[in-house]
C-alpha positions as CSV (number, residue, x, y, z in Angstrom):
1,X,-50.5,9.8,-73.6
2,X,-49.6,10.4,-70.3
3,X,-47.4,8.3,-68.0
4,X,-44.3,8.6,-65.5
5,X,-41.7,11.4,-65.9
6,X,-38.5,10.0,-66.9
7,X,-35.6,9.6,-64.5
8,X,-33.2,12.1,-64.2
9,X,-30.1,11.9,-66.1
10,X,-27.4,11.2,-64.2
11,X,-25.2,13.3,-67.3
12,X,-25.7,17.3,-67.6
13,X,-25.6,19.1,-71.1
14,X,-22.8,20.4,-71.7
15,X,-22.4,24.4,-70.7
16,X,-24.9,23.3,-68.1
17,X,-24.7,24.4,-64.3
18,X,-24.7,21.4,-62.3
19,X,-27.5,20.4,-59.7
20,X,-27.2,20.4,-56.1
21,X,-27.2,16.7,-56.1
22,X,-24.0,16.8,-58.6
23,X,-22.1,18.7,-55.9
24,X,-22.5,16.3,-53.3
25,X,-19.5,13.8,-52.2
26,X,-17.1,16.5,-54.2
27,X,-18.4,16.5,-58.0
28,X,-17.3,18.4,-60.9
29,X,-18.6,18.6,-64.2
30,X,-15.9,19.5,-67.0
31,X,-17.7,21.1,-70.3
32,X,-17.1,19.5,-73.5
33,X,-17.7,16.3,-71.3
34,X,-21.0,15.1,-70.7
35,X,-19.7,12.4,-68.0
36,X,-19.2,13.3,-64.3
37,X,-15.6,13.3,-62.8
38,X,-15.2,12.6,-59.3
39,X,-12.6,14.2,-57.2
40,X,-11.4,13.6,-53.5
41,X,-13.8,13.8,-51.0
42,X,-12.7,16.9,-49.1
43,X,-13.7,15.2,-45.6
44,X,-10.9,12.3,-46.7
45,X,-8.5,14.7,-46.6
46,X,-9.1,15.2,-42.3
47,X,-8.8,11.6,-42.0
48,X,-5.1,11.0,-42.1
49,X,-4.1,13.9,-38.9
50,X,-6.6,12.9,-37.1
51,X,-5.5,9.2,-37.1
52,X,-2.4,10.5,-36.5
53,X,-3.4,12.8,-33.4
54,X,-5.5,9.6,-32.0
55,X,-2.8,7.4,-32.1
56,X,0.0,9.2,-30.1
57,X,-2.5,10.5,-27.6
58,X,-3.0,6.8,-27.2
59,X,0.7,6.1,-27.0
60,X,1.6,8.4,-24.9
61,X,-1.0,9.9,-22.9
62,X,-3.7,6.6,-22.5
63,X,-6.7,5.7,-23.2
64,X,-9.5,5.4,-20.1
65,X,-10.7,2.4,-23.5
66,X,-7.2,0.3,-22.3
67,X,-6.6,-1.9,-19.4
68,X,-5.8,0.2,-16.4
69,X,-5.8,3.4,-19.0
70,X,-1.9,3.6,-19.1
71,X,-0.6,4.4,-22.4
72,X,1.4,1.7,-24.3
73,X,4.5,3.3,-25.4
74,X,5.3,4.6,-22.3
75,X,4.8,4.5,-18.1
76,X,6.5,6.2,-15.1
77,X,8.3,4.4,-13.2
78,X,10.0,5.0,-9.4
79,X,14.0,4.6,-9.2
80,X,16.4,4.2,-6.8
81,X,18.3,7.8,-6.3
82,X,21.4,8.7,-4.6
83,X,22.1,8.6,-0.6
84,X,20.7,11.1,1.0
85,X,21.6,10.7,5.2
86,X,22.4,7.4,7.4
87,X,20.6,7.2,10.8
88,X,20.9,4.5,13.2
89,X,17.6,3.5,15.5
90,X,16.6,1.3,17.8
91,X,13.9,-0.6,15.9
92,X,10.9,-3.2,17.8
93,X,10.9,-6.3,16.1
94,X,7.8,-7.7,17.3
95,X,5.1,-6.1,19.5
96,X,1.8,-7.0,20.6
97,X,-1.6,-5.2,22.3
98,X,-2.7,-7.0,25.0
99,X,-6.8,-6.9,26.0
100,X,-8.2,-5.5,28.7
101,X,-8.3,-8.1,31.7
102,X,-7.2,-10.2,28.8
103,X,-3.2,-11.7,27.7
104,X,-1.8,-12.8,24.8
105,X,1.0,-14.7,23.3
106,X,3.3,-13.6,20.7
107,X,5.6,-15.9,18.1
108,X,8.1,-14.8,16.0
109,X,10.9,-16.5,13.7
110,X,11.3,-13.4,11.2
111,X,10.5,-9.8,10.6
112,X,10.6,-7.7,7.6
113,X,10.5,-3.5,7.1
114,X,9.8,-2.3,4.0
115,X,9.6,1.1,2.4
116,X,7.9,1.5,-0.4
117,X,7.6,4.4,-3.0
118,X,5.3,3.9,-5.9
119,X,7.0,1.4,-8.0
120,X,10.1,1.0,-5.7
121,X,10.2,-1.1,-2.8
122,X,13.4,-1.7,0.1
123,X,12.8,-4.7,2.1
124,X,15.1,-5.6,5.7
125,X,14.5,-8.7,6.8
126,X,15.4,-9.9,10.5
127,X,15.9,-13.5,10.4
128,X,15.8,-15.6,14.1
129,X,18.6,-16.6,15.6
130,X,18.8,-18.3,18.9
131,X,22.9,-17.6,19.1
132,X,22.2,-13.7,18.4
133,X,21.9,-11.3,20.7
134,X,18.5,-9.8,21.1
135,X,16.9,-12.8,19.4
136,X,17.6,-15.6,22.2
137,X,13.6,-16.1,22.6
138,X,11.3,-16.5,20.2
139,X,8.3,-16.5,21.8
140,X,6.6,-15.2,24.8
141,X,3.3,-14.9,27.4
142,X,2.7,-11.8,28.2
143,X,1.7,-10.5,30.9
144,X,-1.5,-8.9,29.7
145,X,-4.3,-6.6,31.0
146,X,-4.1,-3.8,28.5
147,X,-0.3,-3.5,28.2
148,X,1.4,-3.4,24.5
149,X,4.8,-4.8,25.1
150,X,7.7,-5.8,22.8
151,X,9.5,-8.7,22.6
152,X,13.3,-7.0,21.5
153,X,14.3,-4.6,19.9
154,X,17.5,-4.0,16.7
155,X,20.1,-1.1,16.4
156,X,19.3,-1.0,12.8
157,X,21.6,1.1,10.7
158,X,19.4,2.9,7.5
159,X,20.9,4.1,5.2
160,X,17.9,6.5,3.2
161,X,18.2,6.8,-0.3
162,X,16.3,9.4,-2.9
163,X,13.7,8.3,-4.8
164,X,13.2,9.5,-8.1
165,X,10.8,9.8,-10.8
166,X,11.7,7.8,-14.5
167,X,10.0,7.0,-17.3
168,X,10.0,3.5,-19.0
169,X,9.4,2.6,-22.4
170,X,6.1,-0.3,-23.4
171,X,2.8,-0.6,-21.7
172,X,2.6,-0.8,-17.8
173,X,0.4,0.4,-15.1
174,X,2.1,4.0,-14.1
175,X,3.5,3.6,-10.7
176,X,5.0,7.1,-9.9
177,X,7.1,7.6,-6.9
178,X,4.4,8.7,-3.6
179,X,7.3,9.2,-1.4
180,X,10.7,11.5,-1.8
181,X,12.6,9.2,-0.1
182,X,13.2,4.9,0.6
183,X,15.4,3.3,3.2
184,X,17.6,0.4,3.5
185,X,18.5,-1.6,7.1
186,X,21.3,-3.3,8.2
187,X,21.4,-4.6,11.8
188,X,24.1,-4.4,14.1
189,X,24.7,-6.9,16.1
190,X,26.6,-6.3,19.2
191,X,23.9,-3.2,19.9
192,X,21.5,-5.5,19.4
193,X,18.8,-5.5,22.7
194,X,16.8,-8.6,23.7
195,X,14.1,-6.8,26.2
196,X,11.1,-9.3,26.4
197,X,8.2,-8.0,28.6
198,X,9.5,-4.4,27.7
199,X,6.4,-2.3,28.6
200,X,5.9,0.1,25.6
201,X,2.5,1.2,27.7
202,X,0.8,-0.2,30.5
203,X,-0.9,-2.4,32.0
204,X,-4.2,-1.5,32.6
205,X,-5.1,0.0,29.3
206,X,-9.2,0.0,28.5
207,X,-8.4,1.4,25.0
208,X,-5.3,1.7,22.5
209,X,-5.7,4.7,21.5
210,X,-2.9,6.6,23.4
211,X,-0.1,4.3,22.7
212,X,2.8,6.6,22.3
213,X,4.4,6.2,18.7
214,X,7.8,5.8,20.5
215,X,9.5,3.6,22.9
216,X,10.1,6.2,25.9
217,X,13.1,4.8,27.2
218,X,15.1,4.2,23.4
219,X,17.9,6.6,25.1
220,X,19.1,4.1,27.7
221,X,19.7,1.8,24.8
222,X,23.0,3.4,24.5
223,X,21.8,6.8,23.2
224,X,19.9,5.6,20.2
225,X,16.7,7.4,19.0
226,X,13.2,5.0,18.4
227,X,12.2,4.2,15.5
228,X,8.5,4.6,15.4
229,X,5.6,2.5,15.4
230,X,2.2,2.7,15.1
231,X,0.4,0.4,17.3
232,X,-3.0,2.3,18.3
233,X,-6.4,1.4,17.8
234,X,-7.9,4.3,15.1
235,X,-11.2,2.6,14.3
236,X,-13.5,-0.8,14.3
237,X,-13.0,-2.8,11.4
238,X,-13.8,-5.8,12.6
239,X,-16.4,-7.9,14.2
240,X,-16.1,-7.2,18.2
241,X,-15.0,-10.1,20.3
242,X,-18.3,-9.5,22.7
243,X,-18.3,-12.9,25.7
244,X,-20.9,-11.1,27.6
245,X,-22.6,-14.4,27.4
246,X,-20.4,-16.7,28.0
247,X,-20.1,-17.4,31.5
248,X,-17.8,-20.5,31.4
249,X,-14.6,-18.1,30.1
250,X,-12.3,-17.8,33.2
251,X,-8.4,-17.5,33.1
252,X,-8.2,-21.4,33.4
253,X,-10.3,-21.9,30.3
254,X,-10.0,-18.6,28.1
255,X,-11.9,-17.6,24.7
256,X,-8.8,-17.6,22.4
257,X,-8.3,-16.1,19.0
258,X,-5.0,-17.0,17.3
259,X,-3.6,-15.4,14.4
260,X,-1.5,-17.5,12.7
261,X,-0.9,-15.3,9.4
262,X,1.7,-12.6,9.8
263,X,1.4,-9.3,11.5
264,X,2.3,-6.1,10.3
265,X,1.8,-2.4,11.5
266,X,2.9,0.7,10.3
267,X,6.5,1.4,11.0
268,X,8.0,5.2,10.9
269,X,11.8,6.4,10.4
270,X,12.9,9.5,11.7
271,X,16.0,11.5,10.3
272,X,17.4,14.9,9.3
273,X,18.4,16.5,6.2
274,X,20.0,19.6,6.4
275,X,17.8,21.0,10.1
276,X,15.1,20.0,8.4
277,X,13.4,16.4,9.9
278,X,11.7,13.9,7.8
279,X,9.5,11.1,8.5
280,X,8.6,8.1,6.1
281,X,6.7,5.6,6.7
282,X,6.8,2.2,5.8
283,X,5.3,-1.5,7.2
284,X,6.5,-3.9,10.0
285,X,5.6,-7.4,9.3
286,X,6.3,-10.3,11.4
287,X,5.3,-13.8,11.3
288,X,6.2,-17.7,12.8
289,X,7.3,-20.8,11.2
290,X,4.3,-23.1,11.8
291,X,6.0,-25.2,14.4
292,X,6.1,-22.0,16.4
293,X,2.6,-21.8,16.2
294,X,0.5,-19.2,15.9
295,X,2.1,-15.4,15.3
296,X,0.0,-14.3,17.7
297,X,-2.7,-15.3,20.3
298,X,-5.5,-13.4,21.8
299,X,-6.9,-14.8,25.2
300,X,-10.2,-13.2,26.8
301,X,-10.7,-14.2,30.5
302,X,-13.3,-12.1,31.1
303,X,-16.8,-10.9,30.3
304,X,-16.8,-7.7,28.0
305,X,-16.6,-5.9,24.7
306,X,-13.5,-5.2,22.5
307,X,-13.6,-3.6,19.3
308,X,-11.3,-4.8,17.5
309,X,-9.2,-2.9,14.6
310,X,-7.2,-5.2,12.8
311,X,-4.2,-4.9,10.5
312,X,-6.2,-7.2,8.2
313,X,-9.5,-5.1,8.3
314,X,-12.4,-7.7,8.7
315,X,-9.9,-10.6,9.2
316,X,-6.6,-12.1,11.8
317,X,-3.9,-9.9,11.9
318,X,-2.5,-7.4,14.8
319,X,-5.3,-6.1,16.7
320,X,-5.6,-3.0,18.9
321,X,-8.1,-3.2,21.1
322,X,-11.0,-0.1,22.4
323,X,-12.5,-2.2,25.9
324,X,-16.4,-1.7,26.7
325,X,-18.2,-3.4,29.8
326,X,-21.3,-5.5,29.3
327,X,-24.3,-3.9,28.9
Protein backbone atom coordinates (compact mmCIF):
# COMPACT_ATOMS: atom_id res chain seq x y z
CA UNK A 1 0.00 0.00 0.00
CA UNK A 2 1.48 3.10 -0.62
CA UNK A 3 0.89 6.47 1.03
CA UNK A 4 2.77 9.54 2.65
CA UNK A 5 6.22 9.06 4.32
CA UNK A 6 6.02 9.51 7.84
CA UNK A 7 7.24 12.65 9.66
CA UNK A 8 10.53 12.89 10.79
CA UNK A 9 11.20 12.08 14.29
CA UNK A 10 11.91 14.84 16.21
CA UNK A 11 14.18 12.00 18.64
CA UNK A 12 17.49 10.41 17.17
CA UNK A 13 18.48 6.71 17.96
CA UNK A 14 20.69 6.55 20.28
CA UNK A 15 24.69 6.37 19.05
CA UNK A 16 23.17 8.33 16.25
CA UNK A 17 24.90 11.46 14.59
CA UNK A 18 22.53 14.22 14.79
CA UNK A 19 21.05 16.07 11.60
CA UNK A 20 21.84 19.42 10.47
CA UNK A 21 18.50 20.56 11.64
CA UNK A 22 19.29 19.20 15.29
CA UNK A 23 22.27 21.64 15.42
CA UNK A 24 20.41 24.57 14.75
CA UNK A 25 19.57 27.20 17.74
CA UNK A 26 22.57 25.21 19.79
CA UNK A 27 21.31 21.42 20.12
CA UNK A 28 22.95 18.52 21.63
CA UNK A 29 22.03 15.17 21.68
CA UNK A 30 23.42 13.10 24.83
CA UNK A 31 23.58 9.03 24.03
CA UNK A 32 21.79 6.85 26.22
CA UNK A 33 19.00 9.67 25.82
CA UNK A 34 16.75 9.63 23.09
CA UNK A 35 15.33 13.26 23.94
CA UNK A 36 17.06 16.46 22.78
CA UNK A 37 18.70 18.89 25.31
CA UNK A 38 18.89 22.40 24.56
CA UNK A 39 21.65 24.56 25.53
CA UNK A 40 22.31 28.44 25.38
CA UNK A 41 21.97 29.95 22.30
CA UNK A 42 25.57 31.01 21.58
CA UNK A 43 24.29 34.46 19.88
CA UNK A 44 22.48 35.16 23.63
CA UNK A 45 25.59 35.14 24.97
CA UNK A 46 26.60 38.78 22.70
CA UNK A 47 23.53 40.23 23.84
CA UNK A 48 24.45 41.40 27.34
CA UNK A 49 28.00 43.70 26.13
CA UNK A 50 26.49 44.92 23.57
CA UNK A 51 23.51 46.40 25.63
CA UNK A 52 26.01 47.41 27.71
CA UNK A 53 28.27 49.22 24.97
CA UNK A 54 24.83 50.86 23.55
CA UNK A 55 23.80 52.22 26.60
CA UNK A 56 26.93 54.32 27.75
CA UNK A 57 27.58 55.47 24.22
CA UNK A 58 24.08 56.75 24.78
CA UNK A 59 24.92 58.23 28.14
CA UNK A 60 27.77 59.69 27.41
CA UNK A 61 28.42 60.35 23.91
CA UNK A 62 24.47 60.93 22.45
CA UNK A 63 22.43 59.67 20.29
CA UNK A 64 21.60 61.73 16.78
CA UNK A 65 17.84 59.29 17.92
CA UNK A 66 17.49 61.94 21.15
CA UNK A 67 16.24 65.43 21.25
CA UNK A 68 19.05 67.83 20.21
CA UNK A 69 21.45 64.44 20.22
CA UNK A 70 23.07 65.45 23.58
CA UNK A 71 23.78 62.58 25.78
CA UNK A 72 21.76 62.25 29.02
CA UNK A 73 24.20 61.63 31.70
CA UNK A 74 26.22 64.37 30.85
CA UNK A 75 26.74 67.98 28.81
CA UNK A 76 29.44 70.74 28.66
CA UNK A 77 28.83 73.53 30.06
CA UNK A 78 30.73 77.27 29.87
CA UNK A 79 31.96 78.70 33.43
CA UNK A 80 33.01 81.68 34.75
CA UNK A 81 37.06 81.64 35.15
CA UNK A 82 39.35 83.81 36.91
CA UNK A 83 40.34 87.65 36.03
CA UNK A 84 42.32 87.87 33.47
CA UNK A 85 43.04 92.10 32.84
CA UNK A 86 40.71 95.35 33.61
CA UNK A 87 40.54 97.96 30.85
CA UNK A 88 38.57 101.04 30.97
CA UNK A 89 36.82 102.47 27.54
CA UNK A 90 34.83 104.98 26.44
CA UNK A 91 31.76 103.10 25.42
CA UNK A 92 28.60 104.72 22.82
CA UNK A 93 25.47 104.07 24.40
CA UNK A 94 23.18 104.70 21.62
CA UNK A 95 24.05 105.42 17.96
CA UNK A 96 22.12 105.77 14.89
CA UNK A 97 22.70 105.77 10.79
CA UNK A 98 21.16 108.41 9.35
CA UNK A 99 19.91 108.15 5.32
CA UNK A 100 21.11 109.75 2.66
CA UNK A 101 19.18 113.23 2.19
CA UNK A 102 17.20 111.59 4.90
CA UNK A 103 17.18 112.14 9.25
CA UNK A 104 16.25 110.24 11.92
CA UNK A 105 15.34 110.37 15.53
CA UNK A 106 16.74 108.29 18.19
CA UNK A 107 15.14 107.31 21.88
CA UNK A 108 16.69 105.73 24.50
CA UNK A 109 15.83 105.08 28.36
CA UNK A 110 18.36 101.92 28.77
CA UNK A 111 21.21 100.04 27.21
CA UNK A 112 22.59 96.70 27.74
CA UNK A 113 26.28 94.92 26.61
CA UNK A 114 26.46 91.55 26.81
CA UNK A 115 29.19 88.97 26.23
CA UNK A 116 28.40 85.89 25.74
CA UNK A 117 30.43 82.51 25.51
CA UNK A 118 28.53 79.37 24.85
CA UNK A 119 26.58 78.76 27.86
CA UNK A 120 27.84 81.83 29.80
CA UNK A 121 26.52 85.16 29.41
CA UNK A 122 27.75 88.87 31.24
CA UNK A 123 25.14 91.46 30.95
CA UNK A 124 25.82 95.63 31.83
CA UNK A 125 23.05 97.40 31.85
CA UNK A 126 23.00 101.41 31.54
CA UNK A 127 19.91 102.57 33.04
CA UNK A 128 18.61 106.54 32.18
CA UNK A 129 19.12 109.00 34.45
CA UNK A 130 18.18 112.59 33.87
CA UNK A 131 20.43 113.72 37.13
CA UNK A 132 23.60 111.69 35.65
CA UNK A 133 26.11 112.94 33.78
CA UNK A 134 26.19 111.86 30.15
CA UNK A 135 22.55 110.76 30.33
CA UNK A 136 20.77 114.41 30.74
CA UNK A 137 18.92 113.80 27.23
CA UNK A 138 17.15 111.07 26.21
CA UNK A 139 16.27 111.67 22.98
CA UNK A 140 17.35 113.44 20.03
CA UNK A 141 16.81 114.75 16.02
CA UNK A 142 19.51 114.36 14.33
CA UNK A 143 20.81 116.10 11.93
CA UNK A 144 20.75 113.69 9.15
CA UNK A 145 21.99 113.28 5.55
CA UNK A 146 24.12 110.20 5.82
CA UNK A 147 25.84 111.01 9.20
CA UNK A 148 25.93 108.07 11.97
CA UNK A 149 26.13 110.01 15.19
CA UNK A 150 25.87 109.13 18.87
CA UNK A 151 23.92 110.37 21.42
CA UNK A 152 26.73 109.95 24.64
CA UNK A 153 29.06 107.97 25.41
CA UNK A 154 30.22 105.86 29.28
CA UNK A 155 33.85 105.46 30.76
CA UNK A 156 32.91 101.94 31.36
CA UNK A 157 35.37 100.05 33.53
CA UNK A 158 35.54 95.97 32.30
CA UNK A 159 36.84 93.90 34.19
CA UNK A 160 37.48 90.51 31.57
CA UNK A 161 37.16 87.36 33.05
CA UNK A 162 38.40 83.66 31.62
CA UNK A 163 36.01 81.44 30.38
CA UNK A 164 36.33 77.93 30.87
CA UNK A 165 35.18 74.72 29.75
CA UNK A 166 33.04 72.28 32.50
CA UNK A 167 31.17 69.46 32.28
CA UNK A 168 27.64 69.01 34.03
CA UNK A 169 25.98 66.06 35.09
CA UNK A 170 21.91 65.09 33.41
CA UNK A 171 20.71 65.67 29.97
CA UNK A 172 21.10 69.28 28.42
CA UNK A 173 21.83 70.72 25.08
CA UNK A 174 25.88 71.01 25.05
CA UNK A 175 26.70 74.60 25.15
CA UNK A 176 30.64 74.73 25.09
CA UNK A 177 32.45 77.88 25.63
CA UNK A 178 32.98 79.77 21.66
CA UNK A 179 34.97 82.47 23.21
CA UNK A 180 38.28 82.34 25.70
CA UNK A 181 37.22 85.16 27.39
CA UNK A 182 33.71 87.27 28.94
CA UNK A 183 33.60 90.77 30.34
CA UNK A 184 31.86 92.54 33.03
CA UNK A 185 31.03 96.72 33.03
CA UNK A 186 30.79 99.01 35.62
CA UNK A 187 30.33 102.73 34.71
CA UNK A 188 31.94 105.49 36.17
CA UNK A 189 30.28 108.32 36.63
CA UNK A 190 32.14 111.42 36.98
CA UNK A 191 34.03 110.37 33.42
CA UNK A 192 30.88 109.88 32.15
CA UNK A 193 30.50 112.16 28.57
CA UNK A 194 27.07 113.39 27.40
CA UNK A 195 28.09 114.34 23.45
CA UNK A 196 24.73 114.46 21.57
CA UNK A 197 25.17 115.14 17.84
CA UNK A 198 28.73 113.62 18.15
CA UNK A 199 29.56 112.89 14.52
CA UNK A 200 31.04 109.24 14.46
CA UNK A 201 31.11 109.88 10.41
CA UNK A 202 29.67 112.32 8.25
CA UNK A 203 27.27 113.95 6.87
CA UNK A 204 26.90 113.26 3.48
CA UNK A 205 27.33 109.46 3.48
CA UNK A 206 25.62 107.54 0.22
CA UNK A 207 26.54 104.29 1.84
CA UNK A 208 27.54 102.72 5.36
CA UNK A 209 29.90 100.80 4.50
CA UNK A 210 33.03 102.74 5.68
CA UNK A 211 32.00 103.63 9.06
CA UNK A 212 35.09 103.42 11.10
CA UNK A 213 34.72 100.71 14.01
CA UNK A 214 36.04 103.48 16.40
CA UNK A 215 35.08 106.87 17.59
CA UNK A 216 38.23 108.94 16.17
CA UNK A 217 38.35 111.42 18.75
CA UNK A 218 37.94 108.73 22.18
CA UNK A 219 41.43 110.31 23.24
CA UNK A 220 40.19 113.84 24.04
CA UNK A 221 37.78 112.09 26.37
CA UNK A 222 40.44 112.25 28.89
CA UNK A 223 42.85 109.71 27.27
CA UNK A 224 40.51 106.77 27.14
CA UNK A 225 40.59 104.22 24.23
CA UNK A 226 37.03 103.43 22.14
CA UNK A 227 35.35 100.69 22.57
CA UNK A 228 34.23 99.39 19.27
CA UNK A 229 31.26 99.27 17.40
CA UNK A 230 30.07 97.91 14.50
CA UNK A 231 27.66 100.07 12.71
CA UNK A 232 28.24 99.48 8.85
CA UNK A 233 26.01 98.25 6.28
CA UNK A 234 27.60 94.49 5.16
CA UNK A 235 24.63 93.31 3.04
CA UNK A 236 20.67 93.71 2.11
CA UNK A 237 18.51 91.80 4.21
CA UNK A 238 15.74 93.58 3.99
CA UNK A 239 13.13 94.93 1.74
CA UNK A 240 14.60 98.43 0.25
CA UNK A 241 12.73 101.55 1.29
CA UNK A 242 12.42 102.65 -2.67
CA UNK A 243 9.88 106.36 -2.76
CA UNK A 244 10.89 106.79 -6.32
CA UNK A 245 7.16 107.08 -6.81
CA UNK A 246 6.10 109.02 -4.41
CA UNK A 247 6.16 112.48 -5.26
CA UNK A 248 4.29 113.95 -2.28
CA UNK A 249 7.41 113.04 0.26
CA UNK A 250 9.16 116.40 1.09
CA UNK A 251 10.93 117.38 4.42
CA UNK A 252 7.56 118.87 5.60
CA UNK A 253 5.76 115.63 5.10
CA UNK A 254 8.41 112.70 5.18
CA UNK A 255 7.99 108.76 4.51
CA UNK A 256 8.71 107.53 8.13
CA UNK A 257 9.74 104.13 9.48
CA UNK A 258 9.89 103.81 13.29
CA UNK A 259 11.26 101.09 15.07
CA UNK A 260 9.94 100.88 18.21
CA UNK A 261 11.55 97.31 19.30
CA UNK A 262 15.09 97.66 20.61
CA UNK A 263 18.25 98.08 18.68
CA UNK A 264 21.23 96.28 18.98
CA UNK A 265 24.61 96.06 16.99
CA UNK A 266 27.70 94.38 17.51
CA UNK A 267 29.85 95.88 20.18
CA UNK A 268 33.82 95.07 20.39
CA UNK A 269 36.31 95.27 23.53
CA UNK A 270 39.75 95.84 23.04
CA UNK A 271 42.53 94.82 25.74
CA UNK A 272 45.91 93.29 26.27
CA UNK A 273 47.23 90.34 27.89
CA UNK A 274 50.70 90.06 28.27
CA UNK A 275 51.74 92.29 24.58
CA UNK A 276 49.55 90.32 23.11
CA UNK A 277 45.86 92.29 22.10
CA UNK A 278 42.58 90.59 22.19
CA UNK A 279 39.31 91.45 20.89
CA UNK A 280 35.80 90.01 21.89
CA UNK A 281 32.89 90.73 20.68
CA UNK A 282 29.72 90.97 22.14
CA UNK A 283 26.01 92.92 21.48
CA UNK A 284 24.80 96.54 22.17
CA UNK A 285 21.19 96.70 22.72
CA UNK A 286 19.25 99.70 23.35
CA UNK A 287 15.65 100.44 23.55
CA UNK A 288 12.75 103.22 24.99
CA UNK A 289 10.09 102.99 27.46
CA UNK A 290 6.95 103.45 25.34
CA UNK A 291 6.16 106.87 26.43
CA UNK A 292 9.45 107.75 24.82
CA UNK A 293 8.28 106.56 21.77
CA UNK A 294 9.75 104.88 19.22
CA UNK A 295 13.74 103.56 19.77
CA UNK A 296 14.34 104.81 16.63
CA UNK A 297 12.77 106.68 13.58
CA UNK A 298 13.74 106.66 10.06
CA UNK A 299 12.51 109.77 7.94
CA UNK A 300 13.02 109.76 3.96
CA UNK A 301 12.51 113.27 2.40
CA UNK A 302 13.55 112.48 -0.77
CA UNK A 303 13.10 110.35 -3.81
CA UNK A 304 15.56 107.26 -3.97
CA UNK A 305 16.68 103.81 -3.05
CA UNK A 306 18.13 102.49 0.30
CA UNK A 307 19.00 99.06 0.96
CA UNK A 308 18.50 98.43 3.98
CA UNK A 309 20.50 95.87 6.35
CA UNK A 310 18.85 95.51 9.49
CA UNK A 311 19.84 94.20 12.87
CA UNK A 312 16.62 92.27 12.75
CA UNK A 313 17.22 90.69 9.13
CA UNK A 314 13.82 91.07 7.28
CA UNK A 315 12.30 93.16 10.12
CA UNK A 316 12.68 96.86 12.46
CA UNK A 317 15.71 97.11 14.10
CA UNK A 318 19.01 99.36 13.48
CA UNK A 319 19.49 99.85 9.92
CA UNK A 320 22.53 100.87 7.87
CA UNK A 321 21.80 102.21 4.95
CA UNK A 322 23.69 101.54 1.00
CA UNK A 323 21.86 104.97 -1.01
CA UNK A 324 20.97 104.38 -4.86
CA UNK A 325 19.25 107.26 -7.11
CA UNK A 326 16.05 106.52 -9.05
CA UNK A 327 16.28 104.79 -11.99
Amino acid sequence: MTGTSAPASPFVADGAQPNEDDKEGGSTVRPGNSQKVRSRPRRALLIGPVVIILVLLVLFIGSPLLPFGFPIGYHRTCSLGGPAVSVSTFTPVAAVDTPYLGDASLNWTWNSLLFTSGSLTEASTVQWNPGHLGQRLGSYWTAGNGSVQVLAFENISWQVYLASNSTAWGGGPGEPCTSPFVARGSILPSLSIEDAGTKWQGPGNLTDQAVPYTYPSAPSFGGGQSALIDLRFHTANSPDINTCNDAGISRSSPYMVPVSVSAEVPFGLPFTIGGTPHVIWGTMEWGSTASWGPTLTYMFATQGVWQVDSSIPGGPGFYAFNYHSCP
